[in-house]
KETI-123860 format. One line per field, with one value per residue (C-alpha): x negated, z negated, y negated; residue number from 1; residue in three letters. Coordinates in steps of 0.5 Angstrom, whole numbers, plus 500, padded with zeros to 3 digits. Each point is the difference from the previous one (the first is absolute). Layout:
N
xx: (X  ...)
zz: (Z  ...)
yy: (Y  ...)
i: (NUM  ...)
aa: (ALA  ...)
// end
This chain:
383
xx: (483  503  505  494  497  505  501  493  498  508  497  493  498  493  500  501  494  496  502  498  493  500  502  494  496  502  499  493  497  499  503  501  494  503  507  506  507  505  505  500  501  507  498  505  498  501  494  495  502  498  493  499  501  496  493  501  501  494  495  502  499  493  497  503  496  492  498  502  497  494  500  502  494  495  503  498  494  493  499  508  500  502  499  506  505  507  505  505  501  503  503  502  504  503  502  506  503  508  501  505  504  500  495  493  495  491  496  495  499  494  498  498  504  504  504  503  501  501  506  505  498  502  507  501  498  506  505  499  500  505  505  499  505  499  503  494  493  493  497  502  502  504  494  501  494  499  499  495  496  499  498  496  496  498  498  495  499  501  499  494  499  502  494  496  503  499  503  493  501  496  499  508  500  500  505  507  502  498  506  502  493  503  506  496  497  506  503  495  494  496  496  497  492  495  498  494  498  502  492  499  495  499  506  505  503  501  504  496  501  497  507  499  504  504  505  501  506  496  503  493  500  495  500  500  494  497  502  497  494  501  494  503  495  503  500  507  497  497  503  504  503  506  507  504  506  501  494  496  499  507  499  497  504  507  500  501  495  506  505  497  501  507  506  506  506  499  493  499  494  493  494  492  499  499  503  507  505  503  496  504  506  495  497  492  499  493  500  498  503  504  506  500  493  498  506  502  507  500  492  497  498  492  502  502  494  495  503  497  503  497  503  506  507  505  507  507  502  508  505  502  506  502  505  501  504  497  502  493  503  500  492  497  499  494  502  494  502  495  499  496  498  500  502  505  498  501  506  503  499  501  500  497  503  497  504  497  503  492  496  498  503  494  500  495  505  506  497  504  507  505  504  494  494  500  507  503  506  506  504  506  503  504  509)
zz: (750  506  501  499  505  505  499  501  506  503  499  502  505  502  499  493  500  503  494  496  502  500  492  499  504  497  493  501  504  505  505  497  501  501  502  496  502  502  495  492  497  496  494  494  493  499  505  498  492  503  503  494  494  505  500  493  499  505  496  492  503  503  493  496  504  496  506  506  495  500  507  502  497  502  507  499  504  496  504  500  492  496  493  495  503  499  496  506  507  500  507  502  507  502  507  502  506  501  501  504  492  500  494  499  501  499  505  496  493  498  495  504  502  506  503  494  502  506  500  496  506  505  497  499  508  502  495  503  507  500  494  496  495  493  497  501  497  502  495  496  492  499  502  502  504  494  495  506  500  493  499  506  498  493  504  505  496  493  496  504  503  508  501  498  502  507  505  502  507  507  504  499  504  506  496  503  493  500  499  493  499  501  496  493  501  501  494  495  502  501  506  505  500  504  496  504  498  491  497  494  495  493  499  502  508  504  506  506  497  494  496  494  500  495  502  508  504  504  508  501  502  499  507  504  497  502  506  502  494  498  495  494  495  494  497  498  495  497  493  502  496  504  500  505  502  503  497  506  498  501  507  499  494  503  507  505  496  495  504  498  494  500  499  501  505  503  502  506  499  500  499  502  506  502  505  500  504  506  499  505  495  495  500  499  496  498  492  501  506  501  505  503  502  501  500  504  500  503  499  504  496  502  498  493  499  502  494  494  493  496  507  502  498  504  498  502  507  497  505  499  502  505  496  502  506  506  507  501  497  493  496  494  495  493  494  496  492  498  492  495  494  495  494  498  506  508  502  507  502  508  506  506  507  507  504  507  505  501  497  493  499  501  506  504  501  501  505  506  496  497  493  498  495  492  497  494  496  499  494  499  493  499  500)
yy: (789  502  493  496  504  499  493  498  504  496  493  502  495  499  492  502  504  495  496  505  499  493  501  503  497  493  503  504  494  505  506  506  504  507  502  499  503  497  502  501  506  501  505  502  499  507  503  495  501  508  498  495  505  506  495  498  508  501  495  502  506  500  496  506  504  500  506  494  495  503  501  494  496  505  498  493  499  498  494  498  501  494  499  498  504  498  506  500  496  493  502  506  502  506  501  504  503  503  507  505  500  494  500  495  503  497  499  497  496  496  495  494  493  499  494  498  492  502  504  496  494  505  502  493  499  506  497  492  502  506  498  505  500  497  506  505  499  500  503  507  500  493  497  493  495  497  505  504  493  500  508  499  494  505  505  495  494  503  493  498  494  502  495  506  506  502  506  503  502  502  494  499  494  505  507  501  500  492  497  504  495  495  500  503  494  496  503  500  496  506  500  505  502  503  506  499  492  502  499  502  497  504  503  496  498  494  498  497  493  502  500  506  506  502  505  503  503  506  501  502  508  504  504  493  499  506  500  493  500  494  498  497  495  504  508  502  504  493  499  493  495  501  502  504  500  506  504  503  507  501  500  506  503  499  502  505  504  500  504  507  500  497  505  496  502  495  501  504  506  497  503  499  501  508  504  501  504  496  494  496  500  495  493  499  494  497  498  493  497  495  499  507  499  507  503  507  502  507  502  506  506  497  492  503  505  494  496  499  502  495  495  501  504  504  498  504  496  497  499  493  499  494  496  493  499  495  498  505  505  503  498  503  497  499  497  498  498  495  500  495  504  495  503  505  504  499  495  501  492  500  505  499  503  503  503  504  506  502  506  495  492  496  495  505  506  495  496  497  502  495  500  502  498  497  498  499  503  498  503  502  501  507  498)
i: (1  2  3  4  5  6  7  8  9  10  11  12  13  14  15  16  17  18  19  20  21  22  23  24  25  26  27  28  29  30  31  32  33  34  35  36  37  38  39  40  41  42  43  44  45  46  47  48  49  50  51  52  53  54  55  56  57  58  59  60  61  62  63  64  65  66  67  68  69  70  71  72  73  74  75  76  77  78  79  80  81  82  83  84  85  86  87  88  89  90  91  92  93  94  95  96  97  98  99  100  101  102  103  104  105  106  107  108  109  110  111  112  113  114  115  116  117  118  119  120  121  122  123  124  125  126  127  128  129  130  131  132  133  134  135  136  137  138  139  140  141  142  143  144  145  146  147  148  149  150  151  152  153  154  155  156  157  158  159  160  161  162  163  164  165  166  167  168  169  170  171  172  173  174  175  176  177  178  179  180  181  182  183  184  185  186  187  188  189  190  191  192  193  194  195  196  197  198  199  200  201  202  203  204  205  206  207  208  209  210  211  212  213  214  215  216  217  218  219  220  221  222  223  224  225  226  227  228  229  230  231  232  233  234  235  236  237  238  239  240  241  242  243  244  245  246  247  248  249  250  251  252  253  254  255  256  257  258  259  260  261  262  263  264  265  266  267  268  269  270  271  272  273  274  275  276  277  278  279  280  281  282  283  284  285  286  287  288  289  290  291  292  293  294  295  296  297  298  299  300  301  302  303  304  305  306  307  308  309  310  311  312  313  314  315  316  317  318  319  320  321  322  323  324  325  326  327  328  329  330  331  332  333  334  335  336  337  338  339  340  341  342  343  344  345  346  347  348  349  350  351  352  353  354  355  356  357  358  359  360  361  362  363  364  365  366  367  368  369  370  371  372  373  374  375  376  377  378  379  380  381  382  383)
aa: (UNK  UNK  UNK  UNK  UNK  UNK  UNK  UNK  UNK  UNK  UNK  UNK  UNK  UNK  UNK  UNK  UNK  UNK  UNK  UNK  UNK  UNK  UNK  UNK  UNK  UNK  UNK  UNK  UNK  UNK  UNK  UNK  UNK  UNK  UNK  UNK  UNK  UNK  UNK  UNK  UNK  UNK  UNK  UNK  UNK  UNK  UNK  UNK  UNK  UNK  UNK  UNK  UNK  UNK  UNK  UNK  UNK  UNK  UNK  UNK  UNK  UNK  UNK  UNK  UNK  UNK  UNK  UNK  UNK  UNK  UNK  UNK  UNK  UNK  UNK  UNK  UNK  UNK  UNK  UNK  UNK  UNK  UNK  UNK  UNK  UNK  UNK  UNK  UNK  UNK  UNK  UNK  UNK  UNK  UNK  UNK  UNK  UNK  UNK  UNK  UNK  UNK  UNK  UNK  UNK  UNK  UNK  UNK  UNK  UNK  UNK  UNK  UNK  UNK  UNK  UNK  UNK  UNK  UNK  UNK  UNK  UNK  UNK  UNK  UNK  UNK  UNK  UNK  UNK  UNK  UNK  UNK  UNK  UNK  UNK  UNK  UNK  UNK  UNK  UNK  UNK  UNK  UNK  UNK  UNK  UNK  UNK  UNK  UNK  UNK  UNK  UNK  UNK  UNK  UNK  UNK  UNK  UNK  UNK  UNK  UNK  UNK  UNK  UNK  UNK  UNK  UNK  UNK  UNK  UNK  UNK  UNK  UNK  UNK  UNK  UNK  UNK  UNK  UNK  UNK  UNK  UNK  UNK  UNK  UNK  UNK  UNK  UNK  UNK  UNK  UNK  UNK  UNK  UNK  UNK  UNK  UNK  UNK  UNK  UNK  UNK  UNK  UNK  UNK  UNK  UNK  UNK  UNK  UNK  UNK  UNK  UNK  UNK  UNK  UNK  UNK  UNK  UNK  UNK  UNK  UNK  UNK  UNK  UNK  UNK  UNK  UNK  UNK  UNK  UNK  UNK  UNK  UNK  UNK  UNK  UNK  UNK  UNK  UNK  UNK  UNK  UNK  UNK  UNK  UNK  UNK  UNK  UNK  UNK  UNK  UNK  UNK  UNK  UNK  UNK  UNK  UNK  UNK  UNK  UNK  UNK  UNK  UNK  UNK  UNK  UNK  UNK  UNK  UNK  UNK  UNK  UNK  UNK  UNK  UNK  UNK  UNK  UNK  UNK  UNK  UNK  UNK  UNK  UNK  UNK  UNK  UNK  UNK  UNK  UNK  UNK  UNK  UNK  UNK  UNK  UNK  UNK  UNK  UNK  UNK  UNK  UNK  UNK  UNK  UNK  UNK  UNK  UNK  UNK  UNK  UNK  UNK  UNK  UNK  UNK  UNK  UNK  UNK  UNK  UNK  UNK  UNK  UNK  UNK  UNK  UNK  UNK  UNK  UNK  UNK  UNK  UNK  UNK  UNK  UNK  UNK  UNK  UNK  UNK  UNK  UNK  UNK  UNK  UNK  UNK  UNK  UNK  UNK  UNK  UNK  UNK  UNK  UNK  UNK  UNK  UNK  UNK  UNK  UNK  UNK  UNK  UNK  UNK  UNK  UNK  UNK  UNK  UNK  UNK  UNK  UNK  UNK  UNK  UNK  UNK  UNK  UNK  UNK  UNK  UNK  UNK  UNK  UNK)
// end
């Protein structure tokens, strides 16, 4: 790691680095619409190996368990309750962090689709204009492009015609995440729609134009919607002549809420939020935000009793250890293992990469920093 490392960070130039965004911004049709780093990130196959088996451990884990079962559907809002629910989730990820042993530890686990056609664009991207050796691969578990391709297009289109299969979103044309869009529909025919703009007529739904829909790719999150009460022309409660790929309930069942009921070393403690000793030394994190919204490192005593249980948890604040040297200093760095659960369990397909020196890694703690941003992982294999 450290040798690849060292050769990058001696042959960086910003020429390359504009050639990189150049790359993406040729591939998607668009520039980039949220920070991408400067740098891949060179990881071994044994570390991601560890994160890999301890979210599939976490997972097997959580389904074993009849009270979190129980408790998980019981915490599936009324009015986001959707019939025909799938046995287990088709897309699992689970966000890590690297701490002072060296040692993977969560920060979050959830049941809900992520940049799974952007991601290999982006490594694509790095590798095209940085010549990132062809020894090393973009993808964990001896995956090649194709073989993702192949698992991915089962998840999403599952044997449907793509013409009818559609990635339900809010307003995508206008989501930072618009260009992982554009490549799902490059890759497999399937297009984005406005989740406001789908009709319902009986039992079954159409896309504007009136094309039916038989299977649906869901990016719409639950909080956005709330959050700009946005009026939908169908009910999630309807009984539909629908498929989905990625069952909307478990947004719900697999999510922050899951992390109480987790015993795993490498899952620092959590509970639901109540008083604890020291609050400073603890994270409040809202159950069903997305991309930090929300989120408080270092709470006060009265932030902590001001939060809801059945809203919010509070979590062991890790110290993540800085591990990627840059030209600004040493940046932390979060894996997140992307998994499709197809057929014998989850299956490590991909890794997404945010690399940060703030208090979290989303672009609104990193801001006016460089060698900073969304990246994507390099493995290295183990002599």
């Amino acid at each position: 790691m450290r040798n690849h490392r060292q050769r990058f960070n001696a042959s960086f130039t910003p020429e390359k680095y504009r050639r990189f965004l150049q790359l993406l911004e040729e591939r998607a049709g668009e520039p980039p619409r949220f920070r991408h780093s400067e740098t891949p990130v060179f990881l071994s196959a044994e570390l991601v190996d560890r994160m890999a088996q301890a979210g599939r451990e976490m997972v097997e884990q959580l389904l074993a368990n009849p009270e979190y079962r129980r408790a998980s559907s019981q915490a599936i809002p009324e009015r986001y309750r959707v019939p025909n629910e799938a046995s287990v989730p088709l897309f699992v990820q689970a966000d890590f962090g690297i701490d002072d042993d060296l040692n993977p530890k969560l920060v979050e686990i959830q049941g809900f689709p992520s940049l799974y056609a952007w991601q290999p664009t982006m490594a694509e991207c790095y590798r095209d204009a940085y010549g990132i050796d062809p020894a090393l691969s973009a993808f964990p578990s001896g995956l090649d492009s194709s073989e993702y391709h192949a698992l991915l297009r089962k998840a999403i289109v599952a044997g449907h015609d793509p013409e009818n299969v559609v990635l339900l979103e809010i307003d995508p044309e206008n989501q930072k995440t618009h260009a992982d869009f554009v490549m799902t529909e490059r890759m497999f025919g399937v297009k984005s729609v406005d989740i406001a703009q789908v009709r319902k007529v009986g039992n079954k739904l159409f896309t504007p134009q009136g094309v039916p829909i038989t299977r649906i790719y869901n990016r719409a999150i639950v909080d956005e919607l709330e959050r700009k009460n946005i009026q939908l022309q169908f009910d999630w409660r309807d009984d539909l002549d629908v498929e989905w790929a990625g069952h909307p309930n478990w947004f719900f069942r697999l999510s922050k809420f899951s992390l109480p009921y987790l015993d795993h070393p490498a899952v620092p403690r959590t509970m639901f939020a109540q008083p604890v000793d020291y609050p400073d030394q603890w994270v409040l994190k809202p159950l069903w935000s997305f991309a930090g919204l929300g989120v408080v490192v270092g709470p006060t005593r009265e932030q902590i009793l001001a939060a809801s249980p059945e809203d919010f948890i509070v979590q062991e604040r890790v110290n993540f250890l800085p591990i990627i040297d840059t030209p600004h200093g040493r940046t932390k760095v979060e894996v997140r293992i992307m998994y499709l659960w197809l057929d014998d369990g989850p299956r490590t397909v991909n890794t997404i990469i945010r690399m940060g020196r703030g208090t979290q890694m989303g672009v609104d703690h990193n801001k006016r920093m460089e060698w900073v941003g969304a990246s994507a992982a390099f493995i290295e294999k183990e002599p």
